[in-house]
C-alpha positions in Angstrom: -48.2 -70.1 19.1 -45.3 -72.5 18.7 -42.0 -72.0 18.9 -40.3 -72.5 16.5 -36.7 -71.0 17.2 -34.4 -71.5 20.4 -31.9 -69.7 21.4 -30.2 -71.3 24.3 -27.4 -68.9 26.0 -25.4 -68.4 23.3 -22.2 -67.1 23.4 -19.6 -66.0 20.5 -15.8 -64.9 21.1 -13.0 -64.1 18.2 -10.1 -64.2 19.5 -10.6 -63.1 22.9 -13.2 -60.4 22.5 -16.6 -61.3 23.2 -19.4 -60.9 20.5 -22.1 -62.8 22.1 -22.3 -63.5 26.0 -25.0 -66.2 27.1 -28.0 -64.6 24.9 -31.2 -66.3 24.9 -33.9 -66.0 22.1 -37.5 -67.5 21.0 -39.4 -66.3 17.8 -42.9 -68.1 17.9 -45.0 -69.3 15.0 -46.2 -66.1 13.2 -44.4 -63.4 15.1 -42.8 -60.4 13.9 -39.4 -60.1 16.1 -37.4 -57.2 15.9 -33.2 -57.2 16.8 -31.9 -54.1 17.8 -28.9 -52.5 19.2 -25.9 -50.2 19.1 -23.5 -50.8 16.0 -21.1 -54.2 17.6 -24.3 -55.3 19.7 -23.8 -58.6 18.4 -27.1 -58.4 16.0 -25.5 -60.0 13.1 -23.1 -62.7 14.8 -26.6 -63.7 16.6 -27.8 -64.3 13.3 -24.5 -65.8 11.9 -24.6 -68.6 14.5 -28.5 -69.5 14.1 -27.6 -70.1 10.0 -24.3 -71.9 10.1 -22.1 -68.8 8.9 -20.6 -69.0 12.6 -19.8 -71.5 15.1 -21.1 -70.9 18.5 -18.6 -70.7 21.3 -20.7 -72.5 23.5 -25.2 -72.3 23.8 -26.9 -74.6 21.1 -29.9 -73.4 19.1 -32.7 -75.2 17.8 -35.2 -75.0 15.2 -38.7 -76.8 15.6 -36.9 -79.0 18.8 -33.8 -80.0 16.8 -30.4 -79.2 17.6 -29.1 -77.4 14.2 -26.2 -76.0 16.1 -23.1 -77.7 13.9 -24.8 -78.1 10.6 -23.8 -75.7 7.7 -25.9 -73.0 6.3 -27.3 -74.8 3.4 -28.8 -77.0 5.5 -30.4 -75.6 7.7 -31.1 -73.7 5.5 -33.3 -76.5 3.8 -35.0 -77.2 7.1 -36.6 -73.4 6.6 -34.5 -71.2 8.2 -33.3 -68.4 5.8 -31.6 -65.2 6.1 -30.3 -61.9 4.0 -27.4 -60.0 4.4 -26.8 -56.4 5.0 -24.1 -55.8 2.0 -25.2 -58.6 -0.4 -28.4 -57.9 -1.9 -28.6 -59.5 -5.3 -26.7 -60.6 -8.5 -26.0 -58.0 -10.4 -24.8 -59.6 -13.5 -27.9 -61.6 -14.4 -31.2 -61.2 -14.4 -34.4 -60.5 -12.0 -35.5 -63.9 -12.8 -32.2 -65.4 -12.4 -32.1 -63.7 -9.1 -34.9 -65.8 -7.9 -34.4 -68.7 -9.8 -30.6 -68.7 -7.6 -33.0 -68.4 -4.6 -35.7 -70.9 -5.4 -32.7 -73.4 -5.6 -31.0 -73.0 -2.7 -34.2 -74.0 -0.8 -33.7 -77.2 -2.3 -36.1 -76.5 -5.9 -35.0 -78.9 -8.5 -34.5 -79.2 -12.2 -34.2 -77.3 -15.3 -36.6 -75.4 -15.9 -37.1 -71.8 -14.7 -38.3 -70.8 -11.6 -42.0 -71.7 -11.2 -43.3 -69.0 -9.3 -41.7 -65.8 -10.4 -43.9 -64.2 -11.8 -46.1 -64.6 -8.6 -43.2 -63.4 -6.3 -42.6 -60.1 -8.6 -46.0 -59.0 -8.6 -46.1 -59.8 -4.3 -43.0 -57.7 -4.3 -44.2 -54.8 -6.7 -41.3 -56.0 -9.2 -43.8 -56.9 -12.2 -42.2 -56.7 -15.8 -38.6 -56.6 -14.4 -38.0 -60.1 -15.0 -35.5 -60.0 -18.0 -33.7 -57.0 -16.4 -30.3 -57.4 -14.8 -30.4 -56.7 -11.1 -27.6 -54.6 -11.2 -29.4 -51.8 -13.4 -33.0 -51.7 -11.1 -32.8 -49.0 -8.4 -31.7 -49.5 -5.1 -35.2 -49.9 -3.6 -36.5 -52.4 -6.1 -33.2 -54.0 -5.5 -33.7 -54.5 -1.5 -36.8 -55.9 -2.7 -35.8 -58.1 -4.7 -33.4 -59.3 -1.9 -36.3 -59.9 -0.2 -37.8 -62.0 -3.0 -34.1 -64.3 -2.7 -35.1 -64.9 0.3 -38.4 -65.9 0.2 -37.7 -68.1 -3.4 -36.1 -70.4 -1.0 -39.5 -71.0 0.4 -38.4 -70.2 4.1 -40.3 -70.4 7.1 -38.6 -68.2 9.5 -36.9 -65.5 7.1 -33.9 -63.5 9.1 -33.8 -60.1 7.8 -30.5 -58.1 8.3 -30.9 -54.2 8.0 -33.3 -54.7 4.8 -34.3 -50.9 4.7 -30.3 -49.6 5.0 -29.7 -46.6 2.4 -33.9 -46.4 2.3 -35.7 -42.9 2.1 -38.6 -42.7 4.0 -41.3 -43.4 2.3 -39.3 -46.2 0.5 -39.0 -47.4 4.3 -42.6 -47.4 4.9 -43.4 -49.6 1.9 -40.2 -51.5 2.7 -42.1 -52.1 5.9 -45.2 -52.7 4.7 -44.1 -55.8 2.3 -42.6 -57.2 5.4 -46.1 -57.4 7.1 -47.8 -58.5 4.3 -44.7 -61.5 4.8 -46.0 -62.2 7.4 -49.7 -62.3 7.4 -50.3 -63.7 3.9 -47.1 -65.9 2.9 -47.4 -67.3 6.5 -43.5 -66.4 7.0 -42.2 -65.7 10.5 -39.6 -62.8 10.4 -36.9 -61.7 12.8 -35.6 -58.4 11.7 -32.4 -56.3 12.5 -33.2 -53.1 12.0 -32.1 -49.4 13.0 -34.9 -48.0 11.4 -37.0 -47.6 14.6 -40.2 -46.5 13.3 -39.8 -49.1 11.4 -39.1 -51.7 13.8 -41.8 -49.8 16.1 -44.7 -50.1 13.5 -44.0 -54.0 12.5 -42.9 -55.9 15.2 -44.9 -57.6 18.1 -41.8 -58.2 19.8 -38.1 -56.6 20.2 -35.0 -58.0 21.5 -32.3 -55.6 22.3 -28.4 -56.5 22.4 -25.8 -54.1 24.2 -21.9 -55.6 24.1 -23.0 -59.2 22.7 -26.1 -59.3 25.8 -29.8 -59.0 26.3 -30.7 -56.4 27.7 -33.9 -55.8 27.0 -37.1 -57.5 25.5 -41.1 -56.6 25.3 -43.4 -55.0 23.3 -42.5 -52.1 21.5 -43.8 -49.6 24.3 -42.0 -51.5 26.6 -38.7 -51.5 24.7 -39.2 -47.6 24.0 -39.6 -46.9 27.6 -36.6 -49.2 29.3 -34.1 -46.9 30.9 -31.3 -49.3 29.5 -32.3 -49.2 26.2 -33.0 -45.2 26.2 -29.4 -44.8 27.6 -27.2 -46.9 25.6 -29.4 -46.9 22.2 -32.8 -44.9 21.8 -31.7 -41.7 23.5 -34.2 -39.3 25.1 -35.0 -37.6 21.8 -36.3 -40.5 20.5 -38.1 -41.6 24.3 -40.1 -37.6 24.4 -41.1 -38.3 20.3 -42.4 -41.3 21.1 -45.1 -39.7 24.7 -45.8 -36.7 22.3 -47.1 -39.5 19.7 
């Protein structure tokens, strides 16, 4: 597999403290990568600084071989790199459709006339016949969905995923998690996920970075990560380490 995103020892500081200290990170062609960590890890300034919310304090990153570390968000986000955020979901004032269309034109869709595909992306996203609703009266699940389908309007190639199943139930989770795979495997999307849902992250990734006070400190396969004494002490715990050999 290619790789398509490069993280080359990145590091973040606001005013002194340290968000991010010389983190490296690839995401191959096709890959589910999960991001996880302690509340502060760094997760989201990681992401911040691959789409142009943030300026790197020093480290460059680069998509596909080019250097994208000073351009802005909507361009690089054009090149295929697009992201959600953990608070900002949707729009709640207009539509479903609207919602998407919003999406579908920040990837760079053009003209008038609504957005081609959404009726396709509703019924991928288990949204059909909520088109004409407004996004602030669908419930909360079918609203993280329908961040989801943002996202994807803007015809992305790597989609960055930030805490997409907060405020979830369980079983919401599971289908939550679910859609994300089928991301994947039949829209051809590479995904790198935050997540503290970790049977979540456990059950869709093939790969999982953790971050502990803005560094790596960790990466593997799922075992792997569930097993590293660093991770078990300063995230996972031992509860969740003896759940996981009972399994």
């Amino acid at each position: 597999m290619s790789v398509f995103l490069t993280v080359e020892r990145l590091s973040k500081r606001y005013s002194g403290v340290r968000a991010l200290e010389r983190v490296d990170l690839e995401v191959r062609e096709g890959e589910i990568v999960g991001l996880v960590g302690p509340n502060g890890s760094g997760k989201t300034t990681l992401f911040n600084c691959i789409t142009g919310f943030a300026r790197a304090t020093s480290g460059r990153v680069f998509w596909c071989g080019l250097d994208v570390s000073r351009l802005a968000p909507d361009q690089i986000a054009r090149l295929g790199v697009v992201r959600t955020f953990q608070q900002k979901m949707v729009f709640p004032k207009v539509s479903v459709g609207e919602n998407l269309e919003i999406g579908w034109r920040a990837g760079g869709g053009r003209g008038n006339s609504a957005f081609a595909g959404c009726h396709d992306l509703l019924d991928f996203l288990g949204l059909t016949g909520m088109q004409e609703m407004l996004a602030g009266d669908i419930p909360f699940g079918s609203a993280r969905k329908l961040g989801l389908g943002i996202a994807l309007a803007a015809r992305p190639r790597l989609l960055l995923l930030d805490e997409p199943a907060a405020g979830l139930h369980q079983e919401e989770s599971r289908e939550l998690g679910q859609l994300i795979g089928q991301i994947a495997s039949t829209l051809g999307v590479t995904v790198c996920v935050i997540e503290h849902d970790m049977p979540l992250v456990m059950a869709i990734c093939q790969r999982i970075v953790v971050l502990h006070a803005g560094r790596k400190i960790a990466e593997g396969s799922p075992a792997d990560v569930a097993e590293h004494p660093d991770v078990i002490s300063v995230y996972l715990g031992e509860k969740f380490a003896r759940s996981r050999s009972h399994q």
